[in-house]
C-alpha positions as CSV (number, residue, x, y, z in Angstrom):
1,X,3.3,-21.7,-6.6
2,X,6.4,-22.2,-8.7
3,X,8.0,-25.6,-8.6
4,X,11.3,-26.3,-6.2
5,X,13.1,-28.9,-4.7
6,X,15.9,-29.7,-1.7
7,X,16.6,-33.0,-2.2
8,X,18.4,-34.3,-5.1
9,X,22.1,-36.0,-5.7
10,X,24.1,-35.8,-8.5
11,X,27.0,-37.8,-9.7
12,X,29.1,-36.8,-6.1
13,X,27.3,-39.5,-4.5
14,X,24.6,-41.8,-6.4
15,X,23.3,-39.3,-8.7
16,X,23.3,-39.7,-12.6
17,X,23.5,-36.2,-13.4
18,X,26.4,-33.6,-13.3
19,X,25.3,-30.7,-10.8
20,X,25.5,-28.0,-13.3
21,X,23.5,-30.3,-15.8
22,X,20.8,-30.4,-12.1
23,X,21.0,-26.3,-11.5
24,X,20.1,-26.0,-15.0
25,X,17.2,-28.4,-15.2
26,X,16.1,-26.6,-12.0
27,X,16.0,-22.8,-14.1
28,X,14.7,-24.4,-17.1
29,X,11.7,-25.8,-14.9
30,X,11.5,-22.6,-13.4
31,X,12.5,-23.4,-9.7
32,X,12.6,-20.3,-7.2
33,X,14.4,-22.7,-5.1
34,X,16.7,-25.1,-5.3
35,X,18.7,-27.7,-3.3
36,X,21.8,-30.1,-4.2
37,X,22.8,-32.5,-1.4
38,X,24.8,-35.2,-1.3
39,X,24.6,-37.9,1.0
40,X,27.3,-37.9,3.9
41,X,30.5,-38.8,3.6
42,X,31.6,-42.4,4.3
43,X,34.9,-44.5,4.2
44,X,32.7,-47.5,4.5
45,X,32.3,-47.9,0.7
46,X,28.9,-47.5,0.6
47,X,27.1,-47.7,-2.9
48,X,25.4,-44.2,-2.4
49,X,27.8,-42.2,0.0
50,X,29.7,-39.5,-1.1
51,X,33.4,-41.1,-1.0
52,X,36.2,-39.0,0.7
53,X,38.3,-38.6,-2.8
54,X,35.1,-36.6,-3.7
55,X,34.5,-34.2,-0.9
56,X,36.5,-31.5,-1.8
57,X,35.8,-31.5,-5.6
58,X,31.9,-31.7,-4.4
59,X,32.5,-28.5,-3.0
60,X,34.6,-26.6,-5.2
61,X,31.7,-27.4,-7.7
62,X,29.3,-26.6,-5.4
63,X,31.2,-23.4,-5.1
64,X,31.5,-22.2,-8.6
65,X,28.0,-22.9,-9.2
């Protein structure tokens, strides 16, 4: 079985990593699969949400990916 996974953040929310830094780590380990998520959006301020400002250039990115 080849390695996947759908769960992982990147910088959007509380991620570390750009997501294009994430789809490449995910062919260089060989993944058949793989899944970028961000947590949902909140107005709250929430240390780990994906903020509003963000939601639209989350999916642009996620877009030209």
């Amino acid at each position: 079985m080849r390695p996947f996974n759908y769960h992982c953040h990147a910088e959007f929310s509380d991620g570390k990593s750009t997501a294009e830094e994430m789809v490449r780590a995910a062919i260089d380990a060989g993944c058949d699969s793989f899944g970028l998520s961000e947590h949902y959006v909140s107005v709250k301020g929430s240390s780990y949400s994906l903020k509003p400002e963000n939601e639209a250039p989350y999916i642009a990115e996620m877009n030209r990916l």
